[in-house]
C-alpha positions, 0 to 999 in steps of 0.5 A: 515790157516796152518796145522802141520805148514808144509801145508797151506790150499789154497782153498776148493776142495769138501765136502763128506758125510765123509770128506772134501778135501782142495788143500794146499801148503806143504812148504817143498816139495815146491809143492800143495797137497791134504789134506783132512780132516775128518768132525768135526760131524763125528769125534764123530762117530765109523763109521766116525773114522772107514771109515777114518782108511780104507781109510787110510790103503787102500791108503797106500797099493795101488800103481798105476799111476792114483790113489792117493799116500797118502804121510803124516798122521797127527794127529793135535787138529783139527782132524786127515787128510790125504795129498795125490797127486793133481790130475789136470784134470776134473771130469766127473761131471764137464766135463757133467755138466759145460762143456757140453761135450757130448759122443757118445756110442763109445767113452763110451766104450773106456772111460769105458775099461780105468775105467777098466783097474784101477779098475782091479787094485783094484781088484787084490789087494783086495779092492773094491772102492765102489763109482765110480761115476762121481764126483769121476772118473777124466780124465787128458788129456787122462787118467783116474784117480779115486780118493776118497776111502771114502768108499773102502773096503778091499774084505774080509771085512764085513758090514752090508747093511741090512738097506739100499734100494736096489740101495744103496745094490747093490752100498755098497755090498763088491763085485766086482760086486758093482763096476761093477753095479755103472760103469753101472751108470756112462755109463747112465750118459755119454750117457745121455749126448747127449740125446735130449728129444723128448716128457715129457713124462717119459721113461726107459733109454732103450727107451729113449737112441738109444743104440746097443744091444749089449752095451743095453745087456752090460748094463743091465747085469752092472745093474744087470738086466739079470745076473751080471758081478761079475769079470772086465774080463768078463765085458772087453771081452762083451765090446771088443766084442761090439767094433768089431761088431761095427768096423765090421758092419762099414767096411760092410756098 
């Protein structure tokens, strides 16, 4: 299949509640590309149309390393898309789930101040992602990539969130801390990943997982449990904390 006669569609990548992405060949950089598209039933939409025009304003405003550059627009018969970088590594998701990688509570901490480093970015231009998930959080030999801007927001944007549960609330709020509470998700999901349940019977994550008080504090102030984290550089000042209480009880031991 060809788009704009410039792009040739080579494999579906993933399917969104929004969007479908492809990997395609453009022809005339001679290279692989991402172009996603956004769903026929959600081109009908005011939602849909609006959520693609923010991720396209939004990406093009942005420019960072391990984020992607929106390169092309099209606007075709078939609906409108978007033609951005390949991004080459594993998501999260596919590290977890089909790898069986797993995380110690150290090696999370580092991974997160990396997350960090790019969501502070975000922050200082204006945007909040939205939806940092692990499906959406890439590692590239090392380094942290975060893809997907379906649902960013610029800062000074309103939405009505009114309708949704309270989880739902806390992800899609236009704040900083909406991302900092879905990071606090992410690190569940990374520590969970070397959890061996003992019992079936059905436990909180802080009697599940053998955690430091220091990281559990963490945690539950990302999940807005006691208090909330509403800048990056408070969040990265608890977890460097974290990290030297740790590094120091070490060399005590």
């Amino acid at each position: 299949m060809m788009v704009d006669n410039r792009y040739e569609v080579k494999k579906l990548l993933g399917m969104g509640s929004y969007g479908l992405t492809y990997v395609v060949w453009d022809r005339a950089s001679q290279k692989e590309a991402v172009l996603k598209q956004l769903r026929k039933t959600k081109q009908r939409t005011i939602q849909g149309m609006h959520s693609f025009g923010y991720e396209q304003q939004i990406l093009s405003k942005l420019n960072h390393p391990q984020i992607p550059s929106l390169h092309h627009v099209i606007e075709h018969d078939e609906g409108s898309f978007l033609i951005m970088d390949v991004i080459k590594g594993k998501t999260f998701e596919d590290l977890i789930f089909e790898e069986g990688k797993s995380y110690t509570e150290h090696e999370v901490l580092h991974i997160l101040l990396q997350i960090l480093e790019v969501v502070a970015y975000l922050h200082q231009e204006g945007v909040v992602h939205r939806d940092l998930r692990i499906p959406n959080i890439i590692d590239v030999n090392g380094t942290i990539h975060i893809i997907d801007f379906g649902l960013a927001r610029f800062l000074d944007d309103q939405e009505n969130i009114e309708h949704l549960v309270t989880e739902q609330q806390y992800m899609r709020e236009i704040s900083i801390k909406s991302d900092l509470y879905a990071l606090g998700h992410f690190v569940l999901f990374l520590l969970y990943s070397s959890y061996q349940p003992k019992t079936k019977a059905e436990k909180s994550w802080e009697e599940e997982l053998a955690l430091s008080p220091g990281v559990t504090a963490i945690i539950k102030k990302m999940l807005q449990v006691n208090g909330c984290y509403d800048q990056v550089e408070c969040l990265r000042r608890d977890i460097n904390e974290c990290i030297n209480q740790s590094f120091s009880q070490y060399i005590s031991d």
